[in-house]
N, C-alpha and C positions, 0 to 999 in steps of 0.2 A: 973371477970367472966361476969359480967353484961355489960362491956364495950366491950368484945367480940361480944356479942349477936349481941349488937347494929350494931356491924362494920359489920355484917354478913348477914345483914335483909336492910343494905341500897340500895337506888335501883340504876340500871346497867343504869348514865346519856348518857355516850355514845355510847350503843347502842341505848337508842332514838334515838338520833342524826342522826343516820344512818338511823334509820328508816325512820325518818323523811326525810331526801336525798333521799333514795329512791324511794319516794312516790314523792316527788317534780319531781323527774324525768322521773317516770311514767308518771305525769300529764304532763310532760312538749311535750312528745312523743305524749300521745293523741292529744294535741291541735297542734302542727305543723300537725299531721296526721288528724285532720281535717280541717285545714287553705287549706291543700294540697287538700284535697278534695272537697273542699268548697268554692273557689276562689272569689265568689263572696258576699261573706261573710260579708264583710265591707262597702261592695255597699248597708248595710241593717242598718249599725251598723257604721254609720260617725260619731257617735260622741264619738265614741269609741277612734278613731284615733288621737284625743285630749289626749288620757289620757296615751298612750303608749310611753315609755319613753326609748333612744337610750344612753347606755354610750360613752364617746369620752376620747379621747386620755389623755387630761388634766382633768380625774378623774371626770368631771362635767357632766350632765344627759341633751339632749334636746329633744322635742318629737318626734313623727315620720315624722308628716307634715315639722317642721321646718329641720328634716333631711335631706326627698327627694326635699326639695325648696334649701337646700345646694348645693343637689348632683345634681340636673338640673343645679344650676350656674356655678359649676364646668365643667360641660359637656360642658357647653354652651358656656366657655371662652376657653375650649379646643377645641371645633369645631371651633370658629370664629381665636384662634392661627393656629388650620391644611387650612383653607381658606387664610391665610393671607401669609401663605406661601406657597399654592399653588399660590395663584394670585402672590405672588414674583419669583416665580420657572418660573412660564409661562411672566411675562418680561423681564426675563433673556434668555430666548430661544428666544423670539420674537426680543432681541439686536441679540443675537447670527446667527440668522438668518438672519438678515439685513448685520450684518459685512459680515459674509462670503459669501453671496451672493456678497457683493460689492467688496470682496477681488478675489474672481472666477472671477467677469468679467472683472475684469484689468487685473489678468493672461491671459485670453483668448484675450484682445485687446494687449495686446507686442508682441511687432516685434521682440524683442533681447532680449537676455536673462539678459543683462542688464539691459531693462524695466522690466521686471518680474521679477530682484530682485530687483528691488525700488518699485516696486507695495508690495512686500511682506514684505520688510523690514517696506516700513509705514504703511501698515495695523496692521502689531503686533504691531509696537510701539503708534500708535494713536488709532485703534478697540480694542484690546487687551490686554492694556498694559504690554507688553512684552518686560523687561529690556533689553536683550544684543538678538542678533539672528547672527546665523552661517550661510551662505548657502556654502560648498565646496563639490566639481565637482572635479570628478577623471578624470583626462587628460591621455593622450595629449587631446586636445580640438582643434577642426578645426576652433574655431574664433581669433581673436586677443586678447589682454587684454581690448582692448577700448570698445566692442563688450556684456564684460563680467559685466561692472557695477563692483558692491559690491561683488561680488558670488568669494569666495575665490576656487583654482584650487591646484591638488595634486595627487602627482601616487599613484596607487594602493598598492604599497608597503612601503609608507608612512604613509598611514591612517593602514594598516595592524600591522605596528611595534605601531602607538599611539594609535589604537582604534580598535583593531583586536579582542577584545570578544563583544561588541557591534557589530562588521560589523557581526558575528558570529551567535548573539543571531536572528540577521534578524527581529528583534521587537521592537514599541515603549519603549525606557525603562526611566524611571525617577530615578532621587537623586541626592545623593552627586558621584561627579567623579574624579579621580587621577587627580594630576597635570599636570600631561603631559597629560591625557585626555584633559581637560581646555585647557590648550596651543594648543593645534589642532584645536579643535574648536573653540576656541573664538578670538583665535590669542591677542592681547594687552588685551584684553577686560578679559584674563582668573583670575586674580587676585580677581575681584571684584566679580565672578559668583561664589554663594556658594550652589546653587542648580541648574538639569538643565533636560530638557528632548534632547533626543536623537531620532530622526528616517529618519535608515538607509533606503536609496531611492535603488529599486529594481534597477537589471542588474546591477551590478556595478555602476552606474551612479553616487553617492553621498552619503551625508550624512545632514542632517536638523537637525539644535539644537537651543533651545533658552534656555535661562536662565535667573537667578534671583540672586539677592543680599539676599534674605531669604533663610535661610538652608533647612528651611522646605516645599516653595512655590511648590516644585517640588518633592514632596515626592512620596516612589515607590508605594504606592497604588492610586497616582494621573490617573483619568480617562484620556487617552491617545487617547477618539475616533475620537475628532475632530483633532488634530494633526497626526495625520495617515490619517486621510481622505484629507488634506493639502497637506502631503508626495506623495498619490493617483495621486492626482492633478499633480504636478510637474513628475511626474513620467511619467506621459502621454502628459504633456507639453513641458519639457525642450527639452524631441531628436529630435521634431520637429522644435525649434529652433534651436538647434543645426549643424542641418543641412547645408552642405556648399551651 
């Protein structure tokens, strides 16, 4: 009986507990809600900021000062990482600039279409380096073959039976391509090209391809602005050459 009593009259520890939670969290509202209101707060109370204690990832506690001297070095090595590749970004456009500038004025200085495609073939291969390059011209053509240089020639109904969803698609397109894509455009050179871009030259005129020995160099989310601006070029260059 008496050992009943006892069990009966102990007191309720865990609603303490709660209480106690509670209350902590009460308090913990007020003081955010007057940090919030009170901003400058600490501008009064510096030595406060000594004694405020930040927990971290590996369970260990550092204080608030030597927190935000963390979190500025961290800032600091990720602003000086975004500068370092902007300033890489901007000499990569300033070569890019220089090449195709120097690649435009040799187009514009050939007299045959033969010089214009050795001005183009060695700019990919020496500015760009750019493994394998196609340039083929849907005939008939009113020059000779000696006239034509490198720039491979082909009917309309040729390029339509190897390459007739690209003539199609009428856009720069990149990646991997059939075999017999390969073989049209590359001619001997198809074996070794395991990725490639593609852009078909307006009016019938042709087709521009260059490729790579990486599967991946030429992948289809590859940016294709500068090679279409290339394709532009020639577009407005070649029929004037062409010309008898």
């Amino acid at each position: 009986m008496t050992e009943h009593s006892d069990a009966t009259q102990a007191p309720d520890i865990s609603n303490g507990d709660k209480e106690v939670q509670r209350n902590r969290k009460l308090l913990a509202r007020q003081v955010a809600r007057y940090l919030i209101q009170n901003p400058d707060f600490f501008a009064d109370h510096l030595e406060l900021l000594e004694t405020i204690k930040l927990p971290r990832e590996n369970g260990k506690t550092v204080s608030l000062m030597t927190h935000q001297t963390n979190l500025l070095r961290e800032r600091n090595i990720e602003m000086r990482q975004r500068l370092d590749q902007l300033l890489h970004n901007a000499r990569d456009n300033d070569q890019l600039f220089l090449h195709s500038r120097r690649l435009i004025l040799a187009l514009l200085e050939a007299q045959t279409v033969g010089e214009a495609t050795a001005a183009l073939y060695k700019s990919f291969a020496g500015d760009f380096n750019v493994e394998f390059t196609g340039l083929t011209l849907f005939g008939p053509l009113p020059h000779g073959r000696n006239a034509l240089g490198e720039v491979r020639t082909s009917s309309r109904a040729a390029a339509e039976t190897a390459i007739g969803s690209i003539l199609r698609n009428g856009r720069t397109v990149c990646g991997i391509l059939r075999p017999a894509e390969k073989t049209y455009l590359f001619g001997g050179d198809a074996e070794k090209v395991a990725s490639a871009a593609v852009v078909p030259l307006a009016n019938q005129l042709g087709v521009l391809a260059i490729g790579s020995c990486d599967p991946q160099h030429y992948r289809s989310s590859l940016g294709t602005l500068f090679l279409s601006y290339i394709g532009e070029v020639l577009e407005r260059l070649l029929p004037r050459l062409l010309e008898p």
